[in-house]
C-alpha positions as a Markdown table, in Angstrom:
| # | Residue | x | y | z |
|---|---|---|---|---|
| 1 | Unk | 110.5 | -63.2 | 72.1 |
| 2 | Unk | 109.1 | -61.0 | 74.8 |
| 3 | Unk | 109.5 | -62.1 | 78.3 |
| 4 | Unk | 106.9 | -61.6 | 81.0 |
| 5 | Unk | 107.7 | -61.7 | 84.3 |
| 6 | Unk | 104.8 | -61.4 | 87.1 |
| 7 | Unk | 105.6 | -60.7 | 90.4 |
| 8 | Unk | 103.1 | -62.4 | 92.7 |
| 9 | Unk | 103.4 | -60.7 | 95.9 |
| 10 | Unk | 101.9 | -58.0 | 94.0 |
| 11 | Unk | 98.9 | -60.1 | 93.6 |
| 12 | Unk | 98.5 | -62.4 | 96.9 |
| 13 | Unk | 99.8 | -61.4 | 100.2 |
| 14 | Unk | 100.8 | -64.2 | 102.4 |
| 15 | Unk | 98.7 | -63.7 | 106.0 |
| 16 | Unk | 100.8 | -62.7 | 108.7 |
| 17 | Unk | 101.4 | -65.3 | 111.6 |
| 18 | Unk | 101.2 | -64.1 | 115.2 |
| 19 | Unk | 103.8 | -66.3 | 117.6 |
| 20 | Unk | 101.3 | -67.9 | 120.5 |
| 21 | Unk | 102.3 | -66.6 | 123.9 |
| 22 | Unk | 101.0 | -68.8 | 126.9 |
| 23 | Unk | 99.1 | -66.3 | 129.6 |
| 24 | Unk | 101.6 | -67.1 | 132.3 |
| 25 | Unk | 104.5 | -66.2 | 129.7 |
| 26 | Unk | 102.2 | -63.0 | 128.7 |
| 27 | Unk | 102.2 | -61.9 | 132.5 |
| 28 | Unk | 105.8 | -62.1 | 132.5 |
| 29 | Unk | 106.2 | -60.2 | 129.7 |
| 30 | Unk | 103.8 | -57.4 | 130.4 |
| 31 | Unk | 106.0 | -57.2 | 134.0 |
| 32 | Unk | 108.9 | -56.8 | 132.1 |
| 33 | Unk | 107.8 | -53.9 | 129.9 |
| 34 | Unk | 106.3 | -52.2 | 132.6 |
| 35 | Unk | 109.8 | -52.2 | 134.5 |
| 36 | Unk | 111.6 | -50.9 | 131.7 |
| 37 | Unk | 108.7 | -48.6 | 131.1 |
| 38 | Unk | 109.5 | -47.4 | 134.6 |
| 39 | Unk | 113.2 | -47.3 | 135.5 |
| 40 | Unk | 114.1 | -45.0 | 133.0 |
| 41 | Unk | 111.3 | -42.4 | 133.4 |
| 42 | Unk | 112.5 | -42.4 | 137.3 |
| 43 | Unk | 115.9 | -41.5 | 136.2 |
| 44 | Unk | 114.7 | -39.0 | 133.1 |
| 45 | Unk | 116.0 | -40.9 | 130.7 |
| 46 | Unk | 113.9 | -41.2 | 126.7 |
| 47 | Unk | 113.1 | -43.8 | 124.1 |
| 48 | Unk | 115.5 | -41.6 | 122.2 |
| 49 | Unk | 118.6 | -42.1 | 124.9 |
| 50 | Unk | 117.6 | -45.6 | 125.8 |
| 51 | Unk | 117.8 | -46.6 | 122.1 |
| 52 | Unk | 121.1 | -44.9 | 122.0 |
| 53 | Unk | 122.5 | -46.9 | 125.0 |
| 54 | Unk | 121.0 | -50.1 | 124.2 |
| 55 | Unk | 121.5 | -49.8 | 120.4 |
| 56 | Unk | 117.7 | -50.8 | 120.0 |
| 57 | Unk | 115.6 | -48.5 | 117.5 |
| 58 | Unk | 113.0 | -46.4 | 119.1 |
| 59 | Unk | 110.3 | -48.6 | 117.9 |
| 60 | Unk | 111.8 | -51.7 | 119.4 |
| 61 | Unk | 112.1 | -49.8 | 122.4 |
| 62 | Unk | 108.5 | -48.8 | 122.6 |
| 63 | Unk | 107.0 | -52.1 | 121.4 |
| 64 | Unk | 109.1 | -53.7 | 124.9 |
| 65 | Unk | 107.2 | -51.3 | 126.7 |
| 66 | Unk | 103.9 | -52.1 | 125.4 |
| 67 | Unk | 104.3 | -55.8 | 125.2 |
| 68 | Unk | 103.0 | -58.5 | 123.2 |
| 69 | Unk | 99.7 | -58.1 | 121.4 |
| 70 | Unk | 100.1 | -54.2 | 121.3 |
């Protein structure tokens, strides 16, 4: 007997779901992101030091700069 299997993700991919973030929250967030955008180009630090120091990966690092919905 000869045994199919069928993946399905390779068929249908599940839609991606977005996390809602209140305006006020939003604001916040963007304030945040712009500071550590900031501090660190004042003191000539990089993504690629700050993600060293903070043990974040550079793209975690950069997506906290941009901020939510970027």
């Amino acid at each position: 007997m000869i045994r199919l299997s069928l993946d399905l993700s390779l068929i249908y991919r599940w839609p991606q779901r977005s996390a809602v973030v209140f305006p006020k929250v939003r604001r916040l967030l963007e304030q945040l992101g712009e500071n550590i955008k900031l501090a660190p180009k004042r003191r000539g630090y990089t993504q690629v030091l700050m993600s060293e120091r903070t043990r974040l990966s550079r793209l975690t690092i950069r997506k906290i700069e941009k901020g939510p919905g970027c």
